[in-house]
C-alpha positions as CSV (number, residue, x, y, z in Angstrom):
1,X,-32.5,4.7,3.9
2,X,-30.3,2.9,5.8
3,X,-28.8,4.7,9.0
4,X,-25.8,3.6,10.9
5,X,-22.0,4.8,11.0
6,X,-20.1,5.0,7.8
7,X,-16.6,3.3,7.8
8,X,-14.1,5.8,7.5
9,X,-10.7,4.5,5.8
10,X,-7.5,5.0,8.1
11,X,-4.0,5.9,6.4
12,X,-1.2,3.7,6.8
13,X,0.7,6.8,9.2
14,X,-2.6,7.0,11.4
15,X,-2.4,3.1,12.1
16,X,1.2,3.9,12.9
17,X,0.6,6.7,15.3
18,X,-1.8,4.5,16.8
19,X,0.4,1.8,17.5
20,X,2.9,4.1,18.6
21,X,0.2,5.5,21.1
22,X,-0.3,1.9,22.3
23,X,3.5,1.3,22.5
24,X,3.9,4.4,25.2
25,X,1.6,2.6,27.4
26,X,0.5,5.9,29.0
27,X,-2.6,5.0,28.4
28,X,-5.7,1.4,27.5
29,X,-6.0,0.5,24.3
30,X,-9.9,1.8,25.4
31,X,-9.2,4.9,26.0
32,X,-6.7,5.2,23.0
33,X,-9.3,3.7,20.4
34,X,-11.8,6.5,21.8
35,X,-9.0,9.4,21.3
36,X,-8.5,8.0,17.6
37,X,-12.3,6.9,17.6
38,X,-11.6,4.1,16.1
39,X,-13.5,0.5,17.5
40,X,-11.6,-1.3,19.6
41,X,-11.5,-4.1,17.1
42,X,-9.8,-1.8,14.7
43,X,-7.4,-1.2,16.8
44,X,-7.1,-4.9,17.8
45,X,-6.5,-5.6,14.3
46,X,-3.7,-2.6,13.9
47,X,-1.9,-4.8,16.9
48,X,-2.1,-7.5,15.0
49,X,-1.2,-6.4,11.8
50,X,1.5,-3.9,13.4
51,X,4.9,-5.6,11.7
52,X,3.3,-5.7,8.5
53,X,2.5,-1.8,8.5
54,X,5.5,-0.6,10.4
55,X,7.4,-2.3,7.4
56,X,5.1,-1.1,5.1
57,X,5.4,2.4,6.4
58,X,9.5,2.3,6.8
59,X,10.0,1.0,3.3
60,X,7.8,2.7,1.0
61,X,7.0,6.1,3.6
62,X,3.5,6.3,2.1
63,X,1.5,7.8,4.8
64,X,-1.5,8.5,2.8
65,X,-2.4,5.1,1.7
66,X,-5.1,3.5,2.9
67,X,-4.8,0.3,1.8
68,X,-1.7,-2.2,2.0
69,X,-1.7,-4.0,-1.1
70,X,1.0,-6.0,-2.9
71,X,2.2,-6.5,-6.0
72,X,2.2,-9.7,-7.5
73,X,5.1,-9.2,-9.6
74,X,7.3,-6.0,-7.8
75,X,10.3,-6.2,-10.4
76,X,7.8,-5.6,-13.5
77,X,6.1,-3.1,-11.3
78,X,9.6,-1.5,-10.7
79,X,9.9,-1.4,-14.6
80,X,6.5,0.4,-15.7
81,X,7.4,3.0,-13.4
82,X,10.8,3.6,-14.8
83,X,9.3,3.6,-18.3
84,X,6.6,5.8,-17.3
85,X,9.1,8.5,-15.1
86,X,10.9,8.2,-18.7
87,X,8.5,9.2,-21.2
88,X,7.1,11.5,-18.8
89,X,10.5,13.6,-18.2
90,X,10.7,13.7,-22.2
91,X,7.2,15.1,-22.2
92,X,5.9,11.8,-24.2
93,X,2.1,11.5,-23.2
94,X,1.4,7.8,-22.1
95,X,-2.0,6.0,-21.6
96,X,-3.2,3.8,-19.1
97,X,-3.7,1.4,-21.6
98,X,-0.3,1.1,-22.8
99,X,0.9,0.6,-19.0
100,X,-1.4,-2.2,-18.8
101,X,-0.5,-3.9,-22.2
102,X,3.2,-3.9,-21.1
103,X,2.5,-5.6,-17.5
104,X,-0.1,-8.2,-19.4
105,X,3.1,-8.5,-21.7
106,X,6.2,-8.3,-19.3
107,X,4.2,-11.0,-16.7
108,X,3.4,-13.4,-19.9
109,X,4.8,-16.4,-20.4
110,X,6.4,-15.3,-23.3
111,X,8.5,-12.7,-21.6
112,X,9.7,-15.6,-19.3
113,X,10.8,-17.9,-22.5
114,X,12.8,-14.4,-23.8
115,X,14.5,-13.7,-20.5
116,X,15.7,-17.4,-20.0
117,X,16.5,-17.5,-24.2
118,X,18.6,-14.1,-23.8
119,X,20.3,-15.6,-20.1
């Protein structure tokens, strides 16, 4: 078996309080990835990366994700949710599969052709 250091996933508020450590200046980004014990190539790449999860963190204030991923399409994404919020506050069990059918449906072409039909 294989022995070496497992990667450990770091939440979108820990990459901020990182950067936030670096933006004090009190201290080298060295000395600040060892605190965090983080690589300082992770922490390199939080610098880089650092609009993209400031944003990230300000708009959605998700602190425990770990991963920043984006939608492909945010309005349909938008929708679902309202759906789902709906049916859940009327106590209307929903699957996962539904959810899916309705994105595969509401990102088809066909939706499109309905929306511009009903414009």
């Amino acid at each position: 078996m294989a022995t070496g250091k497992r990667k450990l996933k770091t939440s979108i508020a820990e990459k901020v309080t990182v950067i936030r450590a670096v933006e004090k200046g009190d201290k080298k980004t060295v000395e600040i990835a060892e605190q965090f014990g983080i690589p300082t190539s992770t922490l390199s790449t939080f610098l880089k990366e650092k609009e993209k999860i400031l944003k990230l963190y300000s708009e959605k204030s998700c602190g425990h994700q770990k991963r920043m991923r984006e939608c492909e399409y945010p309005v349909i994404e938008q929708c679902i949710l309202k759906r789902f919020v709906q049916a859940r506050d009327r106590n209307v069990p929903i699957e996962g599969k539904l959810l899916q059918k309705l994105y595969v449906f509401w990102s088809s072409d066909e939706m499109e052709e309905i929306v511009e039909r009903d414009a």
